[in-house]
C-alpha positions as CSV (number, residue, x, y, z in Angstrom):
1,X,105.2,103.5,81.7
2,X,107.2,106.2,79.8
3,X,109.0,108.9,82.0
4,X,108.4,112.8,80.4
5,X,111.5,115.0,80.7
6,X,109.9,117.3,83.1
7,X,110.3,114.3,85.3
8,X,113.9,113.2,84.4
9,X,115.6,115.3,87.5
10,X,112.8,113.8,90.2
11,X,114.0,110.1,88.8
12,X,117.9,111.0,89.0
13,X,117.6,112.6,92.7
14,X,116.1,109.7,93.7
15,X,117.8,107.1,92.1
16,X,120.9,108.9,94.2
17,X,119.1,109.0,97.2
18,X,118.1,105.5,97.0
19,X,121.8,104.8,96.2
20,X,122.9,106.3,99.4
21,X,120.3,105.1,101.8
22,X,121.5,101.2,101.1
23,X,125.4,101.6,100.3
24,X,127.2,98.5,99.6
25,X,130.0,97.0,100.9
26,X,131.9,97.9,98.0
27,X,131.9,100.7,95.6
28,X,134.2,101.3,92.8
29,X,133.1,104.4,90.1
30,X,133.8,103.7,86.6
31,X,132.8,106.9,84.8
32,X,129.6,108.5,86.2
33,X,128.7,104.7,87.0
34,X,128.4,103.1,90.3
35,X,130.0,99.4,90.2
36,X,128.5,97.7,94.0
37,X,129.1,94.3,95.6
38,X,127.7,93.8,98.9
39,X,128.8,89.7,99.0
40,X,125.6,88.6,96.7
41,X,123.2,90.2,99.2
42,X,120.2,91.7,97.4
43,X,120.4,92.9,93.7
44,X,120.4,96.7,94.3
45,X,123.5,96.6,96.6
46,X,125.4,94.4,94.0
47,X,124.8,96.0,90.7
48,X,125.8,98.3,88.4
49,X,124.3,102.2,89.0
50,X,124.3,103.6,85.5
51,X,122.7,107.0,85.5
52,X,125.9,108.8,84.9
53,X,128.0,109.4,82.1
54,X,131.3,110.9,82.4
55,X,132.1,110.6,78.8
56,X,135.9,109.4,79.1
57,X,135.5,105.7,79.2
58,X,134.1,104.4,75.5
59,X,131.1,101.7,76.8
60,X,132.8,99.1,75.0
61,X,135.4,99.1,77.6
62,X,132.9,99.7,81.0
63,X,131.5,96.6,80.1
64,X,134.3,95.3,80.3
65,X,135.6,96.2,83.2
66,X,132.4,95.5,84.7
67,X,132.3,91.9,83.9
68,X,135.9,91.7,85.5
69,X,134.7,93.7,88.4
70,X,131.8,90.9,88.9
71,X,134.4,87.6,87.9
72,X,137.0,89.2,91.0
73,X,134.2,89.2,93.6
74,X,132.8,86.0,92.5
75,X,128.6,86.7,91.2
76,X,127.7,87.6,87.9
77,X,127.3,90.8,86.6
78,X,123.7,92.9,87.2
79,X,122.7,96.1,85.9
80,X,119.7,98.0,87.4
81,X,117.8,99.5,84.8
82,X,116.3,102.8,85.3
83,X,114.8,105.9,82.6
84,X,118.2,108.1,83.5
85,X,120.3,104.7,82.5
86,X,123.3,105.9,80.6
87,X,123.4,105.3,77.7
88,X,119.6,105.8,76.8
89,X,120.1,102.3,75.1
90,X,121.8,100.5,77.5
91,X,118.6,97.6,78.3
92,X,119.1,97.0,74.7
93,X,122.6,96.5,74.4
94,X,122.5,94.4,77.8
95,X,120.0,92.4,76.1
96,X,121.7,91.7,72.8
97,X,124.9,90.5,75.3
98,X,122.6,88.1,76.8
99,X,121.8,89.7,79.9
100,X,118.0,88.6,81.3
101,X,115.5,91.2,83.0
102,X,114.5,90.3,86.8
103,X,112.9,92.0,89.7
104,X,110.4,94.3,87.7
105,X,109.9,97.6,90.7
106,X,108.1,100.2,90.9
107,X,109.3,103.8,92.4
108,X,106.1,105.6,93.9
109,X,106.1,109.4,95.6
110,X,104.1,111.1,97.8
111,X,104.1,114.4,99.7
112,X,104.2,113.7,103.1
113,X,101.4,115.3,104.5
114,X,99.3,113.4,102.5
115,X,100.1,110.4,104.5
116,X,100.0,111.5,108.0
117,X,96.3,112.9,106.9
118,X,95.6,108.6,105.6
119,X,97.0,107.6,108.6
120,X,95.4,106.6,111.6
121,X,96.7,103.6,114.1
122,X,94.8,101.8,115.2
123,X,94.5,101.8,119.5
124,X,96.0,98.4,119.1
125,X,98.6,99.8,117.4
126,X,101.6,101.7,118.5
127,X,105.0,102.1,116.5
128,X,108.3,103.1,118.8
129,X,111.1,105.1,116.5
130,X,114.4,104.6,117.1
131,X,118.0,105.8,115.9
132,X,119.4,102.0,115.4
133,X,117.8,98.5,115.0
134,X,117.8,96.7,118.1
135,X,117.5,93.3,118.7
136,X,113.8,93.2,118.7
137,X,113.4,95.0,115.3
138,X,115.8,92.7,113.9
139,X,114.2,89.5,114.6
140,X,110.8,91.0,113.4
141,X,112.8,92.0,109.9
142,X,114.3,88.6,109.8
143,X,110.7,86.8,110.2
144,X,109.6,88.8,107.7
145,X,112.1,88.6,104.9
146,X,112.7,85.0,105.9
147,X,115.8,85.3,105.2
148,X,119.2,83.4,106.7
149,X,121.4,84.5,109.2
150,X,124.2,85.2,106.7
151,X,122.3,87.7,104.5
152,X,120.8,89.1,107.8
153,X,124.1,90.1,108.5
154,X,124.9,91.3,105.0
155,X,122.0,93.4,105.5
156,X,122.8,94.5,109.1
157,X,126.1,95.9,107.5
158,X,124.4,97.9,104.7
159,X,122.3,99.1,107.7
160,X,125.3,100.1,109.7
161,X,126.8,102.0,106.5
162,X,123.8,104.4,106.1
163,X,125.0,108.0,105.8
164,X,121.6,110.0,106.2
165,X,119.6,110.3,109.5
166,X,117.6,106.9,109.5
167,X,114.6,105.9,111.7
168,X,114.0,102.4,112.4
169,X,110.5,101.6,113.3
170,X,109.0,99.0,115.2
171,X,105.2,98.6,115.9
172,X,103.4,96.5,118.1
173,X,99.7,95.3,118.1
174,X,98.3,94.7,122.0
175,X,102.0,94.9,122.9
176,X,103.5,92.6,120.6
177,X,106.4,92.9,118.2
178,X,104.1,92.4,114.9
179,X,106.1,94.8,112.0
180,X,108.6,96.7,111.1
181,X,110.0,99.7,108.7
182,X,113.1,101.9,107.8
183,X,113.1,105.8,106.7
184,X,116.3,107.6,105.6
185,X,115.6,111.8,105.3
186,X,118.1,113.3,102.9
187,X,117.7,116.5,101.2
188,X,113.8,116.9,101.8
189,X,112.9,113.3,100.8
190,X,111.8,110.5,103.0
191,X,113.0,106.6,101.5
192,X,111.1,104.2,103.0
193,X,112.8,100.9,103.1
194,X,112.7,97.4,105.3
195,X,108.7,97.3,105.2
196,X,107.3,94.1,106.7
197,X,104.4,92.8,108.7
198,X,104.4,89.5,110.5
199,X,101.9,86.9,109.2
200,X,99.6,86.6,112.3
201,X,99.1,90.7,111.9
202,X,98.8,91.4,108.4
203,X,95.6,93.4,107.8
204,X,95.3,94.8,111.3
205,X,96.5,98.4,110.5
206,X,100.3,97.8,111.2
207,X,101.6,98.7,107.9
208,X,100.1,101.9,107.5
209,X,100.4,103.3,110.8
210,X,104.5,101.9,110.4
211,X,104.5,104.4,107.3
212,X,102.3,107.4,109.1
213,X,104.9,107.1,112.3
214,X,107.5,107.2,109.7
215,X,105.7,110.2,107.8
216,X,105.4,112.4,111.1
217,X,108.7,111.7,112.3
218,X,110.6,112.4,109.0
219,X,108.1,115.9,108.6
220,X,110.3,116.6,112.2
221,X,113.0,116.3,110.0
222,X,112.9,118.8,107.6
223,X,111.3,116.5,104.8
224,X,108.2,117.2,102.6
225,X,108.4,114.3,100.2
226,X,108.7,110.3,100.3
227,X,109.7,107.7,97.9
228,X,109.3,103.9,97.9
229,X,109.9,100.4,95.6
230,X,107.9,97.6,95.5
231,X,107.6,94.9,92.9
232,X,105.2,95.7,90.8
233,X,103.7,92.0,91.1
234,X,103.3,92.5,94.7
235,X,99.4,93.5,94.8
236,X,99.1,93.5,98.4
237,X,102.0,96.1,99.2
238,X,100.9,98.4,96.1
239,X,97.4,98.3,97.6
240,X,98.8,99.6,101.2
241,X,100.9,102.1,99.9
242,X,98.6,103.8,97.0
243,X,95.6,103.6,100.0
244,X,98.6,106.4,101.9
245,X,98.8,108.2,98.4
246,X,102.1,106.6,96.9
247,X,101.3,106.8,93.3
248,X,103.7,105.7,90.9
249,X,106.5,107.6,89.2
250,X,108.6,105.1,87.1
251,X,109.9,102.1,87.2
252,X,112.9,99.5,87.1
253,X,114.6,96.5,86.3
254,X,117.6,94.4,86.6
255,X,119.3,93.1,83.7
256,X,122.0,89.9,84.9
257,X,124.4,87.7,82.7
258,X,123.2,84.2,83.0
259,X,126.4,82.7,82.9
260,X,130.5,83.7,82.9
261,X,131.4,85.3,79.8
262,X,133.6,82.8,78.2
């Protein structure tokens, strides 16, 4: 997928956007770039954001300090990889260091009226919007993500450190918990984030009408747009989300050292 220049600004707003709607736990800026730990605790939130150049640090050195960033907080370095990655040639150089791709995404857009016009819930099907995640939403995320009580935590903190206005969604199908989703609305754009449906309920209308509730409620907000990621192996959700009118815009990876730098 190659990314035109008339395109380059849309791919920079939203790579900040994106940035801001799951901060870190730490965040240290290294000329233009964004160096984030958030205790191991999924790639984006500990990885370098390198869509900036500030032009005063020569790269030999910000890899440097980088890699000593990393080594002080204990994982090995990660760079997400994106078309406004500074410099233009930085996959390459990360490559020729030894660093390995992972986590191949895709970034699709939509205006938002297109989704609320695909969306429909079912009658079985009603989604409650709220300011925070409550207990209930977090259990259904946790199902879903199958993931440990640790790095729910982790993840409850990056929740907690959210700056924009973010709606956390919970639907239920004939009154019971069965998915959930997250929307942050900054500067006209809705992110949609924390999209999961429970096994027993998949294919049963929850995930769309999750991202229609989410659609109507961000339009309330002064938003006209919406962005998304989803691995680009993942079939299933790219299927959901293109059936809403998501259609792709670029794409991303993660480059990681496989081991210490000696």
């Amino acid at each position: 997928m190659t990314t035109s220049d008339e395109t380059m600004a849309v791919v920079r707003l939203v790579e900040e956007l994106a940035a801001n709607a799951w901060p870190a736990e730490v965040t240290q800026t290294l000329d233009g770039w964004r160096l984030r730990f958030n205790g191991g605790v999924t790639s984006r939130a500990n990885s370098v954001w390198a869509n900036a150049d500030g032009g005063r640090v020569p790269l030999a050195e910000r890899l440097a300090l980088v890699e000593d960033f990393y080594a002080r907080h204990g994982i090995l370095p990660c760079y997400q990889i994106t078309p406004a990655a500074q410099p233009v040639d930085l996959d390459e150089i990360l490559a020729r260091r030894g660093y390995v791709p992972h986590s191949f995404t895709l970034v699709e857009t939509v205006a938002l009226a297109e989704v609320t016009a695909a969306t429909a819930p079912p009658c079985s099907v009603d989604v409650a919007l709220g300011e925070r995640p409550d207990d209930e939403w977090l259990a259904v995320y946790q199902a879903v993500e199958a993931v440990s009580d640790h790095a729910l935590a982790a993840r409850q903190g990056i929740l907690r450190r959210i700056g924009p206005r973010a709606g956390y969604a919970l639907a239920r199908l004939d009154g019971i918990a069965a998915g959930v989703g997250l929307g942050v609305v900054e500067r006209g754009w809705l992110g949609v984030f924390c999209m999961g449906t429970l096994p027993a309920a998949r294919r049963r209308g929850v995930g769309a009408s999750v991202l229609g509730a989410l659609a109507a409620w961000a339009l309330g907000e002064g938003a006209s747009q919406a962005y998304l990621q989803v691995v680009a192996a993942n079939a299933v959700a790219r299927a959901l989300y293109e059936s809403v009118g998501f259609a792709p815009l670029y794409e991303y990876h993660y480059r990681q050292r496989r081991t210490r730098s000696p």
